[in-house]
N, C-alpha and C positions, 0 to 999 in steps of 0.2 A: 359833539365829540371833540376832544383835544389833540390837536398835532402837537408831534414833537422830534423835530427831524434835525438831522446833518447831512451835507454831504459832503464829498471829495472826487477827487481825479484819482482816475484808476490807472496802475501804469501797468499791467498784464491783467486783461482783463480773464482769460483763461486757465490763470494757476492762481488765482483769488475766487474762481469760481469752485475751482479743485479745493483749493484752502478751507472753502466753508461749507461743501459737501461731504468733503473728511471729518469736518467736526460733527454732525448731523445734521446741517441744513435741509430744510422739503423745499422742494422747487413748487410753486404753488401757481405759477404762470410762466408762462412763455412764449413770445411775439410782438406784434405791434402794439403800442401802446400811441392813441393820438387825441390831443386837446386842445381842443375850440372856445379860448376864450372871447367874452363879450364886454360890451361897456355900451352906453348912452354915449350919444353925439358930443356931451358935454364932459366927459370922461369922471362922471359923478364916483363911480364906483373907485375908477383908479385914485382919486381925488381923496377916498377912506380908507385905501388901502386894501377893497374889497374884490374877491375876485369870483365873477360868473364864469361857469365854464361847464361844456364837456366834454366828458372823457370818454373812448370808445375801447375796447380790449380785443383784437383780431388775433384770432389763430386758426390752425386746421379743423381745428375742435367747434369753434361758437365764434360769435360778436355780441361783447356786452357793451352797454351805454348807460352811463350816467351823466347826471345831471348836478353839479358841484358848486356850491358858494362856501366862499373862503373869507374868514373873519381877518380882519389887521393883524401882522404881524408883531408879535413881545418877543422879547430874548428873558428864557432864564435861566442866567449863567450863562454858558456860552449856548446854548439849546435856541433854537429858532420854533415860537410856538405861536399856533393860533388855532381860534375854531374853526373845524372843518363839520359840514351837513351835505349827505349826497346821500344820492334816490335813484334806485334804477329806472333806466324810462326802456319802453317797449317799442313806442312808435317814434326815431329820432327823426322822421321826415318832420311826421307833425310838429315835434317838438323845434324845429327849426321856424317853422313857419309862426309857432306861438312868440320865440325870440324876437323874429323880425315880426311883427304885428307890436309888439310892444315898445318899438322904436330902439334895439339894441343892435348893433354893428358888432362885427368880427373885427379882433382886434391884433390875435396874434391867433397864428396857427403853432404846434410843436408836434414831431411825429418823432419816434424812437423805437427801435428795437427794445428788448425789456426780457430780463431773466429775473424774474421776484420769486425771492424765499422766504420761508419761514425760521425761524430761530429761536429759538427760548424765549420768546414775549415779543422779540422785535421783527422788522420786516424790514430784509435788505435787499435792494430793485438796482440791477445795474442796467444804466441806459447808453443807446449804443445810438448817437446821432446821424442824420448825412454826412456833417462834417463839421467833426468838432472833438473834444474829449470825451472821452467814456467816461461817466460820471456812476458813483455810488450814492445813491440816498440810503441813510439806514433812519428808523422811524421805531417809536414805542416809548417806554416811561425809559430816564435819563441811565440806569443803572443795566437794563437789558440792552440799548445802546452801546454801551460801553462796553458792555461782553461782546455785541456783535461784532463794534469796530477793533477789537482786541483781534477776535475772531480771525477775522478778515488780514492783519498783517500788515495792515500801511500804518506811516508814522501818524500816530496820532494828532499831531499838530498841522495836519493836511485838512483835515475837517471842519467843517466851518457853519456858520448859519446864513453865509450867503446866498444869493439867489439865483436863477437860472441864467438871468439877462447881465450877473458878475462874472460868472464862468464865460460865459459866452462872449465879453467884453478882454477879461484875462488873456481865451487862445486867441483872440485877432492882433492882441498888443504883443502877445510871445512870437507867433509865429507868421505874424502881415499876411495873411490866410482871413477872408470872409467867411464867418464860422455858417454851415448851414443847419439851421435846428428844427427844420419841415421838407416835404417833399416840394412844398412850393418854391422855397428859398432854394431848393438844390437844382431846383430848373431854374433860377438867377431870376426870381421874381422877387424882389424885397420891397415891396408896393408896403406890407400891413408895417412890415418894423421901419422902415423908413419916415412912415404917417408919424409912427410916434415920439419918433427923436428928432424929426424938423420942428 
């Protein structure tokens, strides 16, 4: 399957959420959203641009879990695209134990609140960190995108095909604020993102 996402900083995140339930938006999740990525000791995978990971979905409702590898990232046009392959798993204990048996470390944790909708082809997920920007990802073919981010009401030159680890680089240069982008990091643990920037 093909990604093809933007994102931006949201600057009310509650009259952009009004904004695109007035248009018809379906709210199609709501809750936690938290992902456990992985790498070899040798950071092979970071080294292709390749990302192991998964993702868990917590609500009042259920817990889902998948299991996500993520191809190299292309830009086309301004679009930030790569292959995406994800598998629900059932048993995430196990599936942790089969990671660590195959010589794979935890590399970043990221937890978020997350209000994902649907919209005329695309999917617009706004994430709400410990502490950091509220961010928009909107995702779909480049033309249902662009309806959404219309949709949606922020200047279109806000959106970008940057990355998680830019944003989050961005609010600590804007605001001298330690951005926190997991539970672990909000309890002043920065053991995993420290590993990777010394």
């Amino acid at each position: 399957m093909r990604e093809v996402e933007l994102k931006a900083v949201v600057d009310d995140l509650a009259e952009r959420r009004k904004q695109i339930e007035a248009a018809g938006a379906a709210l199609s999740f709501e809750g936690k959203m938290s992902d456990r990525r992985y790498d070899f000791p040798s950071r092979e995978l970071s080294a292709r641009d390749e990302v192991l990971r998964t993702r868990r979905y917590q609500s009042l409702k259920s817990t889902k879990t998948y299991l996500d590898w993520k191809g190299p990232s292309e830009l086309l046009d301004v679009y930030k695209v790569r292959e995406e392959i994800a598998t629900p798993v059932e048993d995430f204990e196990s599936l942790e134990k089969i990671i660590e048996k195959l010589g794979l470390e935890l590399t970043w944790e990221i937890d978020r609140e997350i209000a994902q909708y649907q919209f005329r082809g695309a999917t617009i997920r706004f994430e709400s960190y410990p502490r950091m920007d509220v961010l928009v990802e909107v995702e779909g073919e480049p033309a249902a995108i662009e309806e959404a981010i219309d949709t949606l009401g922020l200047p279109r030159g806000t959106f970008t095909s940057e990355r998680l680890a830019d944003f989050v680089e961005h609010f600590e240069q804007r605001t001298g604020v330690r951005a926190a982008v997991s539970d672990r990091e909000m309890r002043g643990d920065y053991e995993l993102r420290d590993r990777v920037t010394s």
